[in-house]
C-alpha positions in Angstrom: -8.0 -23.2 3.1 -10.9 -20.7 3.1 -13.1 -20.6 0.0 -13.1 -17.5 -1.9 -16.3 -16.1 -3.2 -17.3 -13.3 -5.4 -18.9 -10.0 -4.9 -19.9 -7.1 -6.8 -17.2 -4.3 -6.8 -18.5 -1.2 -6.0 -17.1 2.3 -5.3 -18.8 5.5 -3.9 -18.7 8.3 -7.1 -17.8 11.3 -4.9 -16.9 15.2 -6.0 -13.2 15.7 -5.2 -12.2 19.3 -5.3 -8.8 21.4 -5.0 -7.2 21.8 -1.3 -6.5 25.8 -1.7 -3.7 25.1 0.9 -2.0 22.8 3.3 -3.3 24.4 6.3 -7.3 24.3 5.4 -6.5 20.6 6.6 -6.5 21.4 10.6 -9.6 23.5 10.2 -12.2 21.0 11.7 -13.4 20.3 15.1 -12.7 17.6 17.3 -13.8 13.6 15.9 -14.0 10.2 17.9 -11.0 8.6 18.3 -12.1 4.9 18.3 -12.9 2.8 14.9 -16.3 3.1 13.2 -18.0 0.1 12.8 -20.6 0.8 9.8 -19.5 0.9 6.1 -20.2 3.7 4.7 -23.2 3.7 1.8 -22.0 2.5 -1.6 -23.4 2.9 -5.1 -23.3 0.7 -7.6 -20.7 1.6 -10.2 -18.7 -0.1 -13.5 -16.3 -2.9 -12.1 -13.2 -1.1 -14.5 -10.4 -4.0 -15.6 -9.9 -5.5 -12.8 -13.2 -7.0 -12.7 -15.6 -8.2 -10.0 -13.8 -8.3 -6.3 -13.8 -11.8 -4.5 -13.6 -11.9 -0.5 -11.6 -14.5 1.0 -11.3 -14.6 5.2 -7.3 -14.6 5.8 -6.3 -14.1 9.7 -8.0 -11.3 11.3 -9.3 -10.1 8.0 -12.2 -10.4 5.3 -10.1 -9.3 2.4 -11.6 -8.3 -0.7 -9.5 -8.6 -3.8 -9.2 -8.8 -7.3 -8.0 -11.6 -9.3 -7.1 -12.1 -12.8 -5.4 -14.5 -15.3 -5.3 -18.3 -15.4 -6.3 -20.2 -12.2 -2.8 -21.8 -12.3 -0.4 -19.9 -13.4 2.5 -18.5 -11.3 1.4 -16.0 -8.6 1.7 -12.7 -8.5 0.4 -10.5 -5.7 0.4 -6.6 -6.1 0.3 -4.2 -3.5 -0.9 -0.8 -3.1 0.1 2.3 -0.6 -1.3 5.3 0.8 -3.4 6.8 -0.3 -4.4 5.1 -2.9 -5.7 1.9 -3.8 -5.5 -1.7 -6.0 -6.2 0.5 -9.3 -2.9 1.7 -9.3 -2.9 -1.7 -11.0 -5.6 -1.3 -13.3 -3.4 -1.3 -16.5 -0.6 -3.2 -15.0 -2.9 -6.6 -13.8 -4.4 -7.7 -17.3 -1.0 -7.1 -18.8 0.4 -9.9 -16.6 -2.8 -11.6 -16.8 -2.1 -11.9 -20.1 1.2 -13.5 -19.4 -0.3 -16.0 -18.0 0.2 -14.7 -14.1 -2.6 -15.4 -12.2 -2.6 -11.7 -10.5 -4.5 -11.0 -7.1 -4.7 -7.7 -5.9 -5.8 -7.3 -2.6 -7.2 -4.1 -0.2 -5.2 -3.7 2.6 -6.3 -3.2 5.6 -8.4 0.1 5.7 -9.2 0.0 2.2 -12.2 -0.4 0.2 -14.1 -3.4 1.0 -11.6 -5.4 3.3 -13.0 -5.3 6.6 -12.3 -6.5 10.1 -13.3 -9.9 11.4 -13.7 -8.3 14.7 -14.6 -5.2 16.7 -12.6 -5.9 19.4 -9.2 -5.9 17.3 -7.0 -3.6 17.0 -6.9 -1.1 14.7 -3.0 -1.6 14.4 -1.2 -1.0 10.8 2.6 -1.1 12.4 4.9 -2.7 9.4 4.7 -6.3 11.1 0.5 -6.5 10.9 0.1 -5.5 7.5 2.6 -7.9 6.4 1.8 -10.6 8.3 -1.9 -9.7 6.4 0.0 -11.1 3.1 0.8 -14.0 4.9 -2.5 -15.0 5.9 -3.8 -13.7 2.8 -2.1 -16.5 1.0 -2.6 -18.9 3.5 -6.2 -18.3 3.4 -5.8 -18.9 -0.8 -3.6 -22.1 -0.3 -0.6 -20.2 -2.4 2.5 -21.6 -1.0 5.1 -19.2 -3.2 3.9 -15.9 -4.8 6.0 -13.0 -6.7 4.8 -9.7 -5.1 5.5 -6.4 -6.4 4.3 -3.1 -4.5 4.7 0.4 -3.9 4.9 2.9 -0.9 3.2 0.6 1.5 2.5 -2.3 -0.8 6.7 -2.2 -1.2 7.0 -2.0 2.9 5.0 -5.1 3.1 6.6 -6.6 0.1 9.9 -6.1 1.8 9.2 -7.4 4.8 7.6 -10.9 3.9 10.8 -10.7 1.2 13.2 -10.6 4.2 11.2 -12.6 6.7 9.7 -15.4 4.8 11.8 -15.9 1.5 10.7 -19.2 1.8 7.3 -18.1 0.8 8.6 -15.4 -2.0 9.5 -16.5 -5.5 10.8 -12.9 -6.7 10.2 -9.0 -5.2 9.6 -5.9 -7.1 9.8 -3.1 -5.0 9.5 0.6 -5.7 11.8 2.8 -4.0 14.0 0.3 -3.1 14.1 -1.4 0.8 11.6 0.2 3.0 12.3 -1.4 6.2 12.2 0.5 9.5 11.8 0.5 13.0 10.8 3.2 15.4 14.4 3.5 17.0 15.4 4.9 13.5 12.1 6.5 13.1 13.1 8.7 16.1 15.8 10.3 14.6 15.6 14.0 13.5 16.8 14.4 9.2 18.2 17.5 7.6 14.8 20.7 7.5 14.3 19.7 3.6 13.8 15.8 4.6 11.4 16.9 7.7 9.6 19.2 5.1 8.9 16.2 3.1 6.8 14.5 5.9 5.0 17.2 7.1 1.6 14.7 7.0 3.7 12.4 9.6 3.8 15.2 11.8 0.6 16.5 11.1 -1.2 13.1 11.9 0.7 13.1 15.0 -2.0 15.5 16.6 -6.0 15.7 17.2 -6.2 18.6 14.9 -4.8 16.1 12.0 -6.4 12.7 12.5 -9.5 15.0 12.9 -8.6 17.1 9.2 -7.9 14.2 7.9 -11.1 12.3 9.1 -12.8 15.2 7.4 -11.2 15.9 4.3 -10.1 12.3 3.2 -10.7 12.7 -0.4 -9.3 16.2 -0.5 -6.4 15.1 1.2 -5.5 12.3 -0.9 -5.7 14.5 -4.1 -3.4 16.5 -2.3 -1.0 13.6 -2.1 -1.3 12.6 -5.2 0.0 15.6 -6.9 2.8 16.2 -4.5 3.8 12.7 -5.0 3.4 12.8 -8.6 3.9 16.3 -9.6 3.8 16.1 -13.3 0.8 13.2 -13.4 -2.1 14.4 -15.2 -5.0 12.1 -13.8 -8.3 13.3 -14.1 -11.5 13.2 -11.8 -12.9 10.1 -12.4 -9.3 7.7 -11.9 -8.8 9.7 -8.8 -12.4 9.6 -7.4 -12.3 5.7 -8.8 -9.6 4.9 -5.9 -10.5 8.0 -3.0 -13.4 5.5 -2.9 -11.4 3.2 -0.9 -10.6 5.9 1.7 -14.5 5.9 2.7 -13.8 2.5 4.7 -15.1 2.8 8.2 -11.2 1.7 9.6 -9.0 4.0 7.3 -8.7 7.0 9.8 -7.7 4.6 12.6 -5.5 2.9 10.4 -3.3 5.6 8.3 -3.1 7.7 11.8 -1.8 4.3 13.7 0.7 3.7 10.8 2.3 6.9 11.0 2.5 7.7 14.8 3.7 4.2 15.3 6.6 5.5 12.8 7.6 8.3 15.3 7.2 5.8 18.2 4.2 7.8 19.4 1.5 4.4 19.3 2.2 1.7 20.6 2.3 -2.0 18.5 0.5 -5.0 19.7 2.8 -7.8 21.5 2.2 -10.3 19.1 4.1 -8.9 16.5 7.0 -7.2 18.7 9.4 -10.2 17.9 8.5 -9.1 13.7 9.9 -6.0 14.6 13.0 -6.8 16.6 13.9 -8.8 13.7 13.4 -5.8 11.3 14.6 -3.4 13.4 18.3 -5.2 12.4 17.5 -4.4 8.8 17.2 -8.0 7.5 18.9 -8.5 3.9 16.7 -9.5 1.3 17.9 -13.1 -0.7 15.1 -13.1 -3.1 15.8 -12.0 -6.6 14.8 -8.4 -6.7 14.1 -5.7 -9.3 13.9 -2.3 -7.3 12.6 1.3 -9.5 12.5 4.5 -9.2 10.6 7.3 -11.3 12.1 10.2 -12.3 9.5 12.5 -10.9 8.6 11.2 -7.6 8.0 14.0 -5.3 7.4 11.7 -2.5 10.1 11.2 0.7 12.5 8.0 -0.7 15.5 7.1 0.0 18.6 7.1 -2.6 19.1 3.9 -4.9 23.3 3.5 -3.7 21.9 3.6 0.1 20.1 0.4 -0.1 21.0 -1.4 -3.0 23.7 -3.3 -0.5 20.4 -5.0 1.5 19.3 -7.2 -1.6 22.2 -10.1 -1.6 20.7 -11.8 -4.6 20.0 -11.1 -8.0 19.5 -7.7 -8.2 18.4 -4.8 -10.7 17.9 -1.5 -10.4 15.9 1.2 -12.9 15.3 4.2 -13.4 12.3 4.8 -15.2 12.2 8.2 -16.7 9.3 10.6 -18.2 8.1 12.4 -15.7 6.8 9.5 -13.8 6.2 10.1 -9.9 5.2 8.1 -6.6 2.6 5.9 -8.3 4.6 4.1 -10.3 2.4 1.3 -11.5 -0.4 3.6 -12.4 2.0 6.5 -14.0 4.0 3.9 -15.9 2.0 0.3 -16.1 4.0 -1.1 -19.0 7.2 -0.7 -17.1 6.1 -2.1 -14.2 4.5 -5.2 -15.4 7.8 -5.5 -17.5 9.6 -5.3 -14.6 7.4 -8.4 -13.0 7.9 -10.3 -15.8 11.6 -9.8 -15.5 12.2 -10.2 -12.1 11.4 -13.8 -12.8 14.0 -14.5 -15.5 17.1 -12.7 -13.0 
């Protein structure tokens, strides 16, 4: 077991303006295509609910995270997506906490102030890695059995450890439903509307993209953000709080890897190829499960009826309605954290 210590949390305060349209993205010139290795300057900012981060070495990672509630009190790990980061569970965390949940909420890889152990490794984020990254992440903290809950790729992850180590999962909350994959199915072509919907897949799948996007990471994510979450009304200062976590010196490498690995156009490492023979079967998940949906999410998901068949235990759906979008935790924290709370009690 690695000891956990405890670090100032700190955020860069950047300007974030208005993308006037999809296509200012490509207009850039051409970037390096290999990993930075120096962290971007910081400044000192508020630490916000979630307190002061601890850092905690778990595999090939220094993972910084939050942590809240009583030292002993039944786990909960949330996870956050792209691109956004662990304060989409600024609201959600102390309500749990409160509950008596001892709540961590880690970076992932590419986010904020987790960092690489290593120059040398790759700057991989195919499914397997970043679940085997919860994995070591509890390892690391000596938690045997954890509830996770998780959206976009926090639910991905979720999913995965769900289906692959229910050993090690006491209960899954998953947004959008089962998000397990594999390139083979990656590779096949969806109806124009659904293709429409991924246009960033396809756009990271050239120079011209990883190189807009390198450029214009904060402008890109607000971008996201409101197609994701059309009718969210966040203001500067919670979206500039988490575009902050973009600024990590791996986060190019890693959101381009993640999504040309989807179309089968990056390659995995070998270490984690027999993770993703076993996913590519589309594993069912046993654990008890509480999947949700908002109303408004204007990101690409897949229908509640096509997957609810893959979670063979207890099992819930909802629907939670109000105009909430992609974020889920963030846009609707008390449902969420109900849900956690729930999920438990199946």
């Amino acid at each position: 077991m690695t000891r956990a210590t405890t670090v100032p949390h700190r955020f860069n305060v950047l300007g974030a303006s208005l993308l006037a349209c999809l296509f200012q993205l490509g207009l850039v010139g051409s970037a390096a295509a290999a990993p930075s290795t120096t962290a971007p300057a910081a400044a000192a900012t508020p630490q916000g609910a979630l307190g002061a981060l601890k850092h905690v070495r778990a595999g090939v990672l220094d993972v910084a995270y939050a942590e809240l509630g009583p030292a002993k009190g039944p786990v909960v790990i949330l996870l956050h997506g792209w691109p956004y980061d662990i304060h989409s569970y600024d609201d959600v965390a102390p309500l749990l906490a409160a509950k008596g949940y001892r709540v961590l909420v880690p970076f992932a890889r590419g986010y904020g102030d987790t960092r690489f152990l290593s120059s040398g490794t790759p700057r991989n984020a195919e499914p397997a890695a970043l679940a085997q990254d919860v994995i070591d992440f509890m390892d690391a903290l000596g938690i045997k059995r954890a509830g996770l809950a998780g959206f976009d790729w926090g639910a991905r992850s979720a999913n995965i450890v769900a289906a692959l180590w229910p050993e090690r999962v006491r209960s899954l909350v998953s947004v959008s439903g089962y998000l397990i994959s594999s390139q083979a199915a990656g590779s096949a072509p969806l109806p124009p509307k659904a293709e429409l919907q991924w246009w960033y897949q396809f756009y990271f799948a050239t120079d011209r993209g990883r190189d807009g996007y390198d450029k214009n990471r904060h402008d890109f994510a607000r971008l996201i953000w409101q197609l994701a979450s059309p009718q969210w009304k966040f203001d500067d200062a919670t979206f500039a709080r988490s575009a902050a976590a973009l600024d990590n010196p791996d986060q190019v490498a890693i959101a381009i890897h993640n999504y040309r690995w989807r179309l089968g156009l990056a390659e995995g490492e070998a270490k984690y190829a027999p993770l993703e023979q076993r996913l590519a079967g589309l594993p069912n998940i046993e654990v008890p499960t509480i999947t949700m949906e908002g109303d408004a999410n204007g990101a690409p998901h897949p229908t509640a009826e096509s997957y609810a068949k893959r979670f063979t235990g207890k099992y819930e759906y909802r629907l939670i309605s109000g105009g909430i979008g992609h974020n889920l935790p963030q846009e609707s924290p008390q449902a969420f954290a109900q849900a956690v709370i729930d999920v438990d009690h199946l």
